[in-house]
C-alpha positions in Angstrom: 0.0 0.0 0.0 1.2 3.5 -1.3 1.0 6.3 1.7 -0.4 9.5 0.4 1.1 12.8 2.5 -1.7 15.2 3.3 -0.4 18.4 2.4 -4.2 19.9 2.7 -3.6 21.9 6.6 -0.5 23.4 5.1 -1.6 24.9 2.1 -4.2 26.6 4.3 -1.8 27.9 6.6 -0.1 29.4 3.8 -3.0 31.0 2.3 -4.0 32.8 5.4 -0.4 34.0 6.2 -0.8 35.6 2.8 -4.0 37.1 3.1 -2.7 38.3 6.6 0.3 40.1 5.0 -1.6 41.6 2.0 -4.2 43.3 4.8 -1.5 44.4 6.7 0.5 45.9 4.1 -3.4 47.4 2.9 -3.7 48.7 5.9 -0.1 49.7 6.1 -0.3 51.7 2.5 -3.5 53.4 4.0 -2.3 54.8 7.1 0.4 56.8 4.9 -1.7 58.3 2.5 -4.1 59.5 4.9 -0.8 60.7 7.0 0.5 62.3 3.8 -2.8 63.7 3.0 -3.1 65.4 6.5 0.6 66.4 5.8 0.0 68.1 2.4 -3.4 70.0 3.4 -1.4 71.4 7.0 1.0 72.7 4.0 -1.4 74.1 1.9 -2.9 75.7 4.2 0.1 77.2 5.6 1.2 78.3 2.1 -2.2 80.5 2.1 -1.9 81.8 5.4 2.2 83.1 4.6 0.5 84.6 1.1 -2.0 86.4 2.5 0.0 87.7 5.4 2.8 88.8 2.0 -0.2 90.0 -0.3 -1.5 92.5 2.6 1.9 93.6 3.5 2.8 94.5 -0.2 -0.4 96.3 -0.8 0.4 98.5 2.4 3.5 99.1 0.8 2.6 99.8 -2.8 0.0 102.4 -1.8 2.4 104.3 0.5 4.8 104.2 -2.5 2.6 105.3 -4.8 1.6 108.4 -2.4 4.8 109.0 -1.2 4.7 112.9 -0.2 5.5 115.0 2.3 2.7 115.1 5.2 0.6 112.9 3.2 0.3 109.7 5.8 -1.6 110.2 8.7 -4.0 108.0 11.3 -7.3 108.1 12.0 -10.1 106.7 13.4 -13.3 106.4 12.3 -16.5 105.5 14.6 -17.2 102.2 12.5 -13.8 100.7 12.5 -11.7 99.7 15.5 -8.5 100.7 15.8 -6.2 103.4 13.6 -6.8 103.7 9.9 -4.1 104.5 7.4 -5.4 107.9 5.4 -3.4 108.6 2.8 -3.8 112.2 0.7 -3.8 112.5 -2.7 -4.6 115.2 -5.8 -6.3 114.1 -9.0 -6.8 117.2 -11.7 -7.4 119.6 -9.2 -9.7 117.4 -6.7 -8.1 116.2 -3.6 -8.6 112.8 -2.0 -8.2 110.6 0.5 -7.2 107.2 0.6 -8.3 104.8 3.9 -7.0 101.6 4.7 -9.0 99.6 7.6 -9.7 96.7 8.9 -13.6 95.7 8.8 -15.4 92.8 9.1 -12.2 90.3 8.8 -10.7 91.9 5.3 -8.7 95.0 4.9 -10.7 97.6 2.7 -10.0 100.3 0.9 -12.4 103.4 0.6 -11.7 106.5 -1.4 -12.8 109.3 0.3 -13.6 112.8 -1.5 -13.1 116.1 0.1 -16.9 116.3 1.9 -17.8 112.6 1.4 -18.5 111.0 4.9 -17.0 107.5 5.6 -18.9 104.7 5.6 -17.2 101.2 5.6 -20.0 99.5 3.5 -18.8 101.3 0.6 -15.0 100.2 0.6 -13.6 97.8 -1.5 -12.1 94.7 0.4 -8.7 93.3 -0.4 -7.8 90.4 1.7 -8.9 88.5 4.9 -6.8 88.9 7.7 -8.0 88.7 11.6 -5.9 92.1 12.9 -4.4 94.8 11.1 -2.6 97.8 13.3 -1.0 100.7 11.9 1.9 103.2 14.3 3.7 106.0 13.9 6.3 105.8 15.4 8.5 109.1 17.3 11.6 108.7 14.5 8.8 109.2 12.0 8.1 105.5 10.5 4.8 104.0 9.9 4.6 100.0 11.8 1.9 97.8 10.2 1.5 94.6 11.6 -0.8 91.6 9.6 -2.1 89.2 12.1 -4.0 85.8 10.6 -5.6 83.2 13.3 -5.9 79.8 12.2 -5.7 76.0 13.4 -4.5 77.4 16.4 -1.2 79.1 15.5 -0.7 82.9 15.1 0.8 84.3 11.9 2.7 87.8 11.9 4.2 90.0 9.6 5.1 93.4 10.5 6.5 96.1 8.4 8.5 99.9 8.8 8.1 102.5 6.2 10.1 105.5 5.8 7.5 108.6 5.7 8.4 112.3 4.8 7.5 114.4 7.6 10.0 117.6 7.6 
């Protein structure tokens, strides 16, 4: 009589052990994407937060540049705004103007003002969204701006000197 070996059990056993290693590594090549999903947004939104903070920062700049006179940068405040507002003069053809920059309502605005036009901060034209804006001047003369955007839990500043003609 021939004896058969019964190899049934063990390729069973084998079978399971290589199910059991393709869910782990499933499971394995799961847990990293989500990771590096988590990782990439966290970037992302980082990225937006460090642009915004530039983009407000450079328009604040770009206007002062653009205006850049004697006695023409002051401060003020406004009963509908907290905090300073940066007023900037200006002449067009013979009509003067003023240019405000505020914070309202989360976004920096911009509102051009006509000699006898109240203020109203409805009628402004937003730029970005930041959470703080402040606006110095300093005693040597120079204007500090500070951008301030809130999120996930961190703070994000950038602050900022400019140069103004006083004398």
């Amino acid at each position: 009589m021939k004896k058969i070996k019964s190899t049934y059990g063990r390729t069973m056993t084998e079978v399971i052990i290589v199910m059991v290693l393709l869910i782990l590594f499933s499971v394995s090549a799961l847990t990293l994407v989500a990771t590096g999903s988590d990782s990439y947004v966290n970037i992302i939104n980082k990225n937006e937060t460090n642009s915004n903070l530039r983009v407000a920062q450079s328009y604040i700049h770009t206007k002062l540049r653009q205006n850049f006179e004697r006695n023409a940068v002051y401060l003020k405040k406004f009963p509908d705004v907290d905090g300073n507002c940066l007023v900037i003069k200006d002449g067009y053809s013979n009509v003067s103007y003023e240019t405000v920059i505020f914070l309202h309502e989360g976004q920096i605005k911009e509102s051009l003002l006509i000699d006898g036009v109240d203020f109203n901060p409805e009628e402004s034209f937003p730029i970005i969204e930041v959470d703080s804006l402040e606006f110095k001047i300093m005693d040597d003369g120079r204007l500090f701006f500070e951008t301030v955007i809130n999120q996930n839990g961190s703070t994000d500043k950038l602050s900022s000197y400019f140069n103004l003609l006083t004398r």
